[in-house]
N, C-alpha and C positions, 0 to 999 in steps of 0.2 A: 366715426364709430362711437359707439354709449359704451358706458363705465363698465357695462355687462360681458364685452370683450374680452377685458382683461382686469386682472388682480394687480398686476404691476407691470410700468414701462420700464429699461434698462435702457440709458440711452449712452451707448459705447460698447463696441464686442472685443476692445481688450481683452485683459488677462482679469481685470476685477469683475466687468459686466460678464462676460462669461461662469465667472467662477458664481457671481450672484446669482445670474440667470439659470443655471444649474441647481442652488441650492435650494431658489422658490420652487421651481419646477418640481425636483422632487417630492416637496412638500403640497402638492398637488394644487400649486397656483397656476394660474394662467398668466403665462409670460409673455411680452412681445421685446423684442432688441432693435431698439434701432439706433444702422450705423450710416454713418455719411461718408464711409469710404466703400469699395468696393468689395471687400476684401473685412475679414476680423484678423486681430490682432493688434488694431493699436501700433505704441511705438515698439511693436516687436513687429518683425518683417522680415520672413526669411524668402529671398530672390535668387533667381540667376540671372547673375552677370560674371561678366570675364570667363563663360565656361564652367561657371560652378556656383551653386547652392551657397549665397551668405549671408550670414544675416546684420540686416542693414541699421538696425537699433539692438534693443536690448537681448544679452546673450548667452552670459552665464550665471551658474547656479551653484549653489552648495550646502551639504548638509549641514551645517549651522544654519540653514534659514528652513525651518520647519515649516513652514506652508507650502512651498511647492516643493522637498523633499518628500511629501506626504503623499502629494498630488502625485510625481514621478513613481512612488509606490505603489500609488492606488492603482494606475493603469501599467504599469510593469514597463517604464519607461527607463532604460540606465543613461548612464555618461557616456559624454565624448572628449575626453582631454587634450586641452590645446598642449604643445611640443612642449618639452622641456626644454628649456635656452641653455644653450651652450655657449653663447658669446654675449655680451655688455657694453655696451657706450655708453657713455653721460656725459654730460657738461657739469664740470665741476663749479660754473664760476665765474673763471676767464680762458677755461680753454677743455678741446676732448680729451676723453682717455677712455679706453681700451680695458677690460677686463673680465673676469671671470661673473656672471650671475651673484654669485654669492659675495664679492668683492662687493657690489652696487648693495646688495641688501645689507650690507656691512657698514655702511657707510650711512644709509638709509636708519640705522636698527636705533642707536643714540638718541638720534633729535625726534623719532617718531615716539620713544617710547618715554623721554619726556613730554610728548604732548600728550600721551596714554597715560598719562601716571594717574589723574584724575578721573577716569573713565568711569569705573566702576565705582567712585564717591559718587558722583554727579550722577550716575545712572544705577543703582542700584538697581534694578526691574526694568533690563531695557526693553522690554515691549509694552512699559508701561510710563513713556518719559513723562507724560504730563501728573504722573505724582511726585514729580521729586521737585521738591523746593528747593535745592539745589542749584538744578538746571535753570528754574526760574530765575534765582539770581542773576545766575551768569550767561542770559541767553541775549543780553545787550552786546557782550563781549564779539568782537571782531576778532575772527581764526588771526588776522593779520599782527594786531595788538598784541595777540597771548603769543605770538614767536616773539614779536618785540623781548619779550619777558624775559623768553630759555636762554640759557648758557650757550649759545651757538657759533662754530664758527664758519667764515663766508661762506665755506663750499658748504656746510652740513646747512646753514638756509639755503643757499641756493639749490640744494637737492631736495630739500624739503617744502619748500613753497612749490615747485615744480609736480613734486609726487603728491600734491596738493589740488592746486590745479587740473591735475588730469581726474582726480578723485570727483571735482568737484561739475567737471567738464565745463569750467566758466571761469569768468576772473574773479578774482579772492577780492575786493574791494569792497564788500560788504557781508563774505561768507562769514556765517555763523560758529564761533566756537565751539557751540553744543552740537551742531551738525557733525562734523569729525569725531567729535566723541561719543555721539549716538552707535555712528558706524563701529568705533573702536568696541566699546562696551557690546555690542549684541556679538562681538567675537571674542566674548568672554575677557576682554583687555588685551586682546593679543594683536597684535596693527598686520603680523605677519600671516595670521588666519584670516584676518579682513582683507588684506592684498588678496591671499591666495583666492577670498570668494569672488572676490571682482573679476578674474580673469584668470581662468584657470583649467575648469569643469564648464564643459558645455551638457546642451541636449542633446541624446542620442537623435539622431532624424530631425535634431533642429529644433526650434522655439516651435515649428508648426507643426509636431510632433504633438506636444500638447497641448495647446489650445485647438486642434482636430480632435482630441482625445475629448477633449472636456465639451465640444460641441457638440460629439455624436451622444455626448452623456447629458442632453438634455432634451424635454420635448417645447423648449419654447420655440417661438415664432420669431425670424430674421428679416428685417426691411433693411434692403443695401440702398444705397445712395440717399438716407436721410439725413438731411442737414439740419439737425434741430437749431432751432431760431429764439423761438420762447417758451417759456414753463411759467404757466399757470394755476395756482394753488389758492381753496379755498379748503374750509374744515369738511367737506365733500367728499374731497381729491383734487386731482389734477389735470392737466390740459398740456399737452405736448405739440410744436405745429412747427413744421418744416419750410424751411426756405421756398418751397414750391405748393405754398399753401395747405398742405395735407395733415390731417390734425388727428390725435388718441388723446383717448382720456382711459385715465384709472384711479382706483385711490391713491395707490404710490407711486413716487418716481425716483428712482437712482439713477443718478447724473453723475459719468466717468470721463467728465471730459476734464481734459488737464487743465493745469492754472488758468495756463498759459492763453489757453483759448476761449477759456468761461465768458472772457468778453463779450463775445461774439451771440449769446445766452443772453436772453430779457427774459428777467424774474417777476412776475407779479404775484405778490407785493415783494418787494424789495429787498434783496436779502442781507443779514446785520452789516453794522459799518466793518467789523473786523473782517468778514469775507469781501467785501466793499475792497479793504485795503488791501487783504492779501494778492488780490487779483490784479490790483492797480499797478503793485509792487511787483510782482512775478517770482520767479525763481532765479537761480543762479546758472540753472544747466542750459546755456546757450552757446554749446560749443558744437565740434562736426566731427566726425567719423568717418576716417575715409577709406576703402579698399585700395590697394593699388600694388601690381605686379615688377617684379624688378628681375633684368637676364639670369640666368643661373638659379641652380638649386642651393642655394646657400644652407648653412649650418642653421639651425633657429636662434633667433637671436631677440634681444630685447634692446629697446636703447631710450632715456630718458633725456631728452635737449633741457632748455631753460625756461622759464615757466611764461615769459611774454612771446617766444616765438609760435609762428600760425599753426604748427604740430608740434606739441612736445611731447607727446610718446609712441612708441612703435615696436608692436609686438607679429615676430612672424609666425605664422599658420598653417599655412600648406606648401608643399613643393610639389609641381605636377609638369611636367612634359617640358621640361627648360627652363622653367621660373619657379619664383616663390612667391606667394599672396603676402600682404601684408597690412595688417591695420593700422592707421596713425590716427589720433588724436589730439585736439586743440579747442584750445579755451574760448573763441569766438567766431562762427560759422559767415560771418561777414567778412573775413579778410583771409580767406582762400575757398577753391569755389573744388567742390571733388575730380572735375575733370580738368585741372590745371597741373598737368605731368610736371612739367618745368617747373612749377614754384616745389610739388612733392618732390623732387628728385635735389634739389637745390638745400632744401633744410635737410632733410636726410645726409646729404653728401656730409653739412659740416659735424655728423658725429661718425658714419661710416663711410670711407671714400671711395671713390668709383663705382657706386652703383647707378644701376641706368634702370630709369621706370620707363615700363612700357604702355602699360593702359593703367587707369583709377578708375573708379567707379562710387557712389555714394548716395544719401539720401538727407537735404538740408531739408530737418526736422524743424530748426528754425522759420525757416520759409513755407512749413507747413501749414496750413490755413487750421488745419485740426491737429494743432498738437501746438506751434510753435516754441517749443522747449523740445530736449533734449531729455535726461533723467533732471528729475526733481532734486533739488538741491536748497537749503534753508537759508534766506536771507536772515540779519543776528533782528529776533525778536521773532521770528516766525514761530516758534515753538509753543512762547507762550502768550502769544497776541491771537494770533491767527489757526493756527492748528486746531485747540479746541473749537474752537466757531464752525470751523470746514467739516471737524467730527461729530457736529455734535444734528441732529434731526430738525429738520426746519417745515413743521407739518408734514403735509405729504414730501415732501423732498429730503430726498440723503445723498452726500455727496460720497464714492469712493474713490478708487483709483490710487496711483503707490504717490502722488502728490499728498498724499494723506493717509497714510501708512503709519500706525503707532511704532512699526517695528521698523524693517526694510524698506525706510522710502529710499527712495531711487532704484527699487531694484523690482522684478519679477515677484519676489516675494513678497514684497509689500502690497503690491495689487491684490494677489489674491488673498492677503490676509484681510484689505479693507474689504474685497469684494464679500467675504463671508461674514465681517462684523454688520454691513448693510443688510445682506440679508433676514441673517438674526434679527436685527431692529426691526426691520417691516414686517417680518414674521411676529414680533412679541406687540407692534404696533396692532397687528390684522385679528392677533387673540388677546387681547386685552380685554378687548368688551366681552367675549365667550365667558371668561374667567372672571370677569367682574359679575355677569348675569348668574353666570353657577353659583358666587359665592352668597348669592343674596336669593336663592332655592335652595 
């Protein structure tokens, strides 16, 4: 196909390619999207399994993150709020206990909101981290290091590297200080508003609720099963060609594929050493999500283990026809596999006893060929090494996606805030020259 086709390629129908591909569109580009999975969405994926609609990556949302609070407006999309927990387990340490919700955030509230204390020094403008000099300093800093620091005692680290951990969905061995404190600060310094947007507030009808919304709200053009392979860019445009030979050209390209997978991506010419290293480096979010059903309709409950075992958290969801659904979570998707009942029924037992799993179900993101990550998560130095580079216009190519989120990365909202910072640029990119020619008539 010639450049004539299209004004810009989107290559990913996530939540950012989508939200971009919409914004050119409207502004009367010619759009194409191409996706190498079957399906849009990226790592949001809502399925049936076990009997019921779930979603197998990214899930909730909340009015602190003003991009897709926006989105959820624009199309008249409300919430779905997961249970309130009436019961608590943790591992304090060296052993369970039993308690009320509000006991565990009790407990949680001290060592979190000394790690909060600096939040809003360090992030003054959290959707704008790369101004603060601040965060520059201390973006060498290891989340692991700055506990070393706090006043803590065993159980308040052990509950805190843990509620750590699952934040990070990865091991803390090189998480970033300013990454928690990104999180912290864009919830105003409150760690207990940050809790609540992680996991709390769903989508009514699900993640495919709207990215259906925002698909039917565009007139670009969909390629399923393209595998892009390599992106070629000269002061032209560019050159897009899939694994099965098949090749677009346009002047721009936005490229939403995760870190994690950029690999997989030949750039000609080559793109700067910092994206070089960011890519080589990856992220931290290499952990799994599992579904998985246990007898009985239990009370809902949340429970926090220790922060090296293969699930360390588990929040329940639904009660339907004798059982209850339940999510767990763990920091490395290599060392239990979603349909291993025995090992989920096994860790679960040592904080809640006598429960019996009946079916799991899952989706290892890591194992994904196109994603292989998990949520985005900042190794220490990613901020101010590699982040700018990833944001910044590299001829025709712009990279989005919540891997590169000023605001909300790791989250829903980060995607589609990058998705519309891209757009904008290829937009002010496509009228530049118009307003350069006006200004010199």
């Amino acid at each position: 196909m010639s450049t004539s086709e299209y004004d810009v390629i989107v290559v990913g129908s996530g939540f950012a390619g989508l939200t971009a591909a919409r914004e050119l569109a409207h502004s009367g580009r010619r759009v194409v999207v191409l996706e190498a999975r079957d399906r849009i969405g990226g790592r949001t994926w809502l399925d049936q399994r076990m009997g019921l609609p779930l979603e197998l990556g990214g899930t909730w949302v909340h009015w602190v993150q003003p991009h897709v609070w926006s989105e959820l407006r624009r199309y008249g999309i409300g919430l779905s709020p997961s249970p309130a927990p009436e019961n608590a387990y943790w591992w304090d340490g060296e052993r369970a206990a039993v308690g009320t919700p509000s006991a565990l955030l009790e407990l949680l509230d001290r060592p979190n909101e000394l790690l909060a204390a600096r939040s809003r020094n360090v992030f003054p403008h959290p959707f704008a981290p790369l101004d603060s000099e601040m965060a520059r300093s201390v973006d060498e800093v290891s989340l692991l290091d700055h506990l070393d620091r706090l006043p803590l005692s065993a159980t308040e680290r052990a509950l805190l590297e843990s509620f750590w951990t699952l934040n990070f969905n990865g091991r803390l061995d090189d998480a970033a200080y300013t990454q928690a404190l990104r999180w912290i600060a864009l919830a105003n310094g409150d760690w207990k508003v940050m809790f609540e947007a992680c996991a709390t507030y769903k989508i009514a009808g699900g993640t495919a609720a709207l990215l259906e919304a925002i698909r039917r709200d565009t007139a670009a053009e969909f390629v399923f099963g393209a595998d892009i392979r390599s992106v070629s860019a000269s002061p032209e445009g560019a050159s897009v060609e899939t694994s099965d030979g098949r090749s677009w050209d346009a002047p721009d390209v936005i490229v939403t594929v995760p870190l994690h997978a950029l690999h997989r991506v030949s750039f000609t010419p080559a793109l700067p050493p910092a994206v070089a290293d960011a890519t080589a480096a990856g992220q931290l979010g290499l952990g799994t999500k599992i579904w998985f059903t246990i007898a009985g309709e239990q009370r809902p409950f949340v429970a926090l283990g220790a922060a090296d075992w293969p699930l360390n958290f588990f929040q329940s969801e639904y009660a339907k026809d004798g059982t209850t659904f339940v999510i767990g979570f763990g920091r490395d998707a290599s060392v239990i596999a979603p349909d291993d009942r025995s090992a989920i029924q096994e860790i679960l037992r040592r904080l809640v006893p006598d429960v019996e799993v009946l079916d799991s179900a899952g989706h290892d993101w890591v194992a994904d060929d196109f994603a292989q990550e998990t949520w985005p998560m900042h190794r220490r130095g990613f901020l101010s090494r590699s982040l700018p580079a990833l944001r910044a216009g590299h001829g025709a190519v712009r990279f989005a996606g919540s891997d590169v989120a000023e605001g909300w990365g790791g989250f829903i909202d980060g995607a589609i805030e990058s998705g519309l910072t891209a757009a904008r640029d290829v937009l002010s990119r496509i009228d530049a020259p118009r307003e350069a020619l006006a200004a010199t008539t």
